[in-house]
C-alpha positions in Angstrom: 0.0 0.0 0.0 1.3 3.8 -1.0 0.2 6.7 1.0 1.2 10.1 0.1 4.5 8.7 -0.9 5.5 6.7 2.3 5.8 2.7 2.1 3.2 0.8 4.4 3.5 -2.6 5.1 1.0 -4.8 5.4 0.7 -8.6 5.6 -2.0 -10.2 4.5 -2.3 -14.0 5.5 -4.9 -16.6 3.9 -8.1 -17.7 6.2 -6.3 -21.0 6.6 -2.9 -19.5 6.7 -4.1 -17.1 9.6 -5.8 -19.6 11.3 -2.6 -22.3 11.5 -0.2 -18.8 12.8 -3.0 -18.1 15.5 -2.8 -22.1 16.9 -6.9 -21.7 15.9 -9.2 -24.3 13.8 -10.5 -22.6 10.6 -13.9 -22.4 11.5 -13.1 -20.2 14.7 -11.6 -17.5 13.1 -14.2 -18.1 10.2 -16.7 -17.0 13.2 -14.7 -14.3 14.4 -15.4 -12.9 10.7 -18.9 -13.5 10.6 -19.4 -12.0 14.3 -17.4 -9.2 13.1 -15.2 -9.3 15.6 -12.4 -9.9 13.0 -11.9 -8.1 9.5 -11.2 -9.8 7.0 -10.1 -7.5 3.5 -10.6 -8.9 0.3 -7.8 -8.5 -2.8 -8.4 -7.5 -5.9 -8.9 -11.3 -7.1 -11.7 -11.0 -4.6 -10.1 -13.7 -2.1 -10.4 -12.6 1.4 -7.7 -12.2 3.7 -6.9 -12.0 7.2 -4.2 -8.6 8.2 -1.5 -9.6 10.2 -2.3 -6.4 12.7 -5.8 -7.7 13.4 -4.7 -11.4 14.0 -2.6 -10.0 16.4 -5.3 -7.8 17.7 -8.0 -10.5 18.1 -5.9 -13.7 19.2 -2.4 -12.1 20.4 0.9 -13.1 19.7 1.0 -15.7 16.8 1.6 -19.3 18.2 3.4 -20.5 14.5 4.2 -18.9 11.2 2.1 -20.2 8.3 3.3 -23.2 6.0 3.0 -20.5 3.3 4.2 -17.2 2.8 1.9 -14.3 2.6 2.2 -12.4 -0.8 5.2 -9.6 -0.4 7.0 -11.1 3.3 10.4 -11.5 2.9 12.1 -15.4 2.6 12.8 -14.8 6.7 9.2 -15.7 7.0 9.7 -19.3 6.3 8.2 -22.3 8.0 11.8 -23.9 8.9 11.8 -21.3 11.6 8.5 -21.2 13.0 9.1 -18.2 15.6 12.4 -16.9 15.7 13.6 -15.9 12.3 9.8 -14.8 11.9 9.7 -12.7 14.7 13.2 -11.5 14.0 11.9 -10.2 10.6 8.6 -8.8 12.0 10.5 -6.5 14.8 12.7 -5.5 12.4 9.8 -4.6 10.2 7.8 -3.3 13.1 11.1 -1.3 13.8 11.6 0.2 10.2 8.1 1.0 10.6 8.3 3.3 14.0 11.9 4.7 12.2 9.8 5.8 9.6 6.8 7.4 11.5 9.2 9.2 13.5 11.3 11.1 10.7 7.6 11.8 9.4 6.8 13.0 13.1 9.9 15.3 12.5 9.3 16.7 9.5 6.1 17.4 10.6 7.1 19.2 12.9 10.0 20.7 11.3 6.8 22.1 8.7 4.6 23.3 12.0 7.9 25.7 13.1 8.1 27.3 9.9 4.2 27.6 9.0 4.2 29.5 12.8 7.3 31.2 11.4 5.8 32.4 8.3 2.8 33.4 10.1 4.5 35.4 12.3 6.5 36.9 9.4 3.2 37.7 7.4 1.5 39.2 10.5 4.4 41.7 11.2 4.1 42.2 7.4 0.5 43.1 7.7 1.2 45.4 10.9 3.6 47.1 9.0 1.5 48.0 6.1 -1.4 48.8 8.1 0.6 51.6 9.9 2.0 53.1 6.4 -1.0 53.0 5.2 -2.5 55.0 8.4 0.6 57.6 8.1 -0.3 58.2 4.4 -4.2 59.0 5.2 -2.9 61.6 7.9 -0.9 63.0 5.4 -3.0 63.1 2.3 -6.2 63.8 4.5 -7.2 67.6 5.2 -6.6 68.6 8.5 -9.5 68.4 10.4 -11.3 71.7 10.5 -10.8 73.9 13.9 -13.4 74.9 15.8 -14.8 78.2 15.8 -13.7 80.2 19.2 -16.5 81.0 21.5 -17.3 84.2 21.3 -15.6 86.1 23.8 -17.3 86.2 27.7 -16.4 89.6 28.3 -17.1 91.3 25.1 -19.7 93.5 26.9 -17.5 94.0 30.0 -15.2 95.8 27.2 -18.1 97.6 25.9 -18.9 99.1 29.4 -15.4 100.0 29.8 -15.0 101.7 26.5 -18.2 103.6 27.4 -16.9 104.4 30.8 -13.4 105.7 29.3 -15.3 107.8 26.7 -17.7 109.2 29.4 -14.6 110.3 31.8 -12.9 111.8 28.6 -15.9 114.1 28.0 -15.8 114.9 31.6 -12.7 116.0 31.6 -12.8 118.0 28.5 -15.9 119.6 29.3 -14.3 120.7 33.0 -11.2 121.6 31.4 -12.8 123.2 28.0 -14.9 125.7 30.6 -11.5 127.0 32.7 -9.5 127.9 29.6 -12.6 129.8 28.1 -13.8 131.4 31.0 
């Protein structure tokens, strides 16, 4: 199986191959299938299939290899070494598997730092715009209009004054007017 470019694994043993590596008569695991407590997958040929995960799953660790290899396992998988070779070439599998997922894991990761970078590189980006564009409003923007001064509180005060000055300027001249003509 293919997956975005990464190589998957996957053993898929016969019903009767399944059944002899579990330590299980055929018609057990046949009624694990039908109670659908097992999966069974099918191949293109339409033959079903037991995966080596969900044996494992259902009846734990396998008791024997099969007498026959299931299609793509290596020659390791043979029945002159029922367990040892076997599991050998299973963990080593198993262990090329969790090598793999973890340098995914990493690059993952390794993609999530500089997504947060970029982001953080586009938002300053954005602030920086968004403040050049606010100093070129101010500028190109008439100023805002100033308001009009009150009018003054004490215009009349002034006006009462000015009256007052004029009134002691008659005064005077009419007092001073009368001693140089008379």
């Amino acid at each position: 199986m293919q997956l975005a470019g990464y190589a998957w694994v996957m053993t898929i043993f016969t019903i009767s191959a399944a059944a002899h590596a579990a330590g299980i008569d055929r018609r057990t695991l046949q009624r694990a299938i039908k109670s659908g407590r097992l999966s069974a997958t099918a191949n293109a040929a339409g033959e079903r299939g037991i995966d080596l995960a969900e044996l494992i799953r259902i009846f734990g660790p396998l008791r024997e290899m099969p007498q026959e290899l299931p299609q793509g396992q290596s020659a390791a998988m043979s029945r002159d070494a029922p367990g040892g070779a076997a599991g050998a070439a299973l963990l080593e599998t198993l262990r090329d598997q969790v090598r793999q997922a973890q340098e995914q894991l990493r690059q993952a990761y390794e993609r999530e730092q500089q997504a947060q970078q970029e982001k953080a590189r586009l938002l300053a980006l954005l602030e920086a715009e968004q403040v050049a564009r606010r100093d070129l409003e101010q500028k190109l923007l008439p100023p805002p209009p100033q308001p009009e001064l009150p009018p003054h509180r004490y215009h009349r005060l002034w006006l009462l004054l000015a009256i007052l000055a004029l009134t002691a300027v008659i005064l005077v001249w009419t007092h001073t007017s009368a001693y140089w003509l008379g």
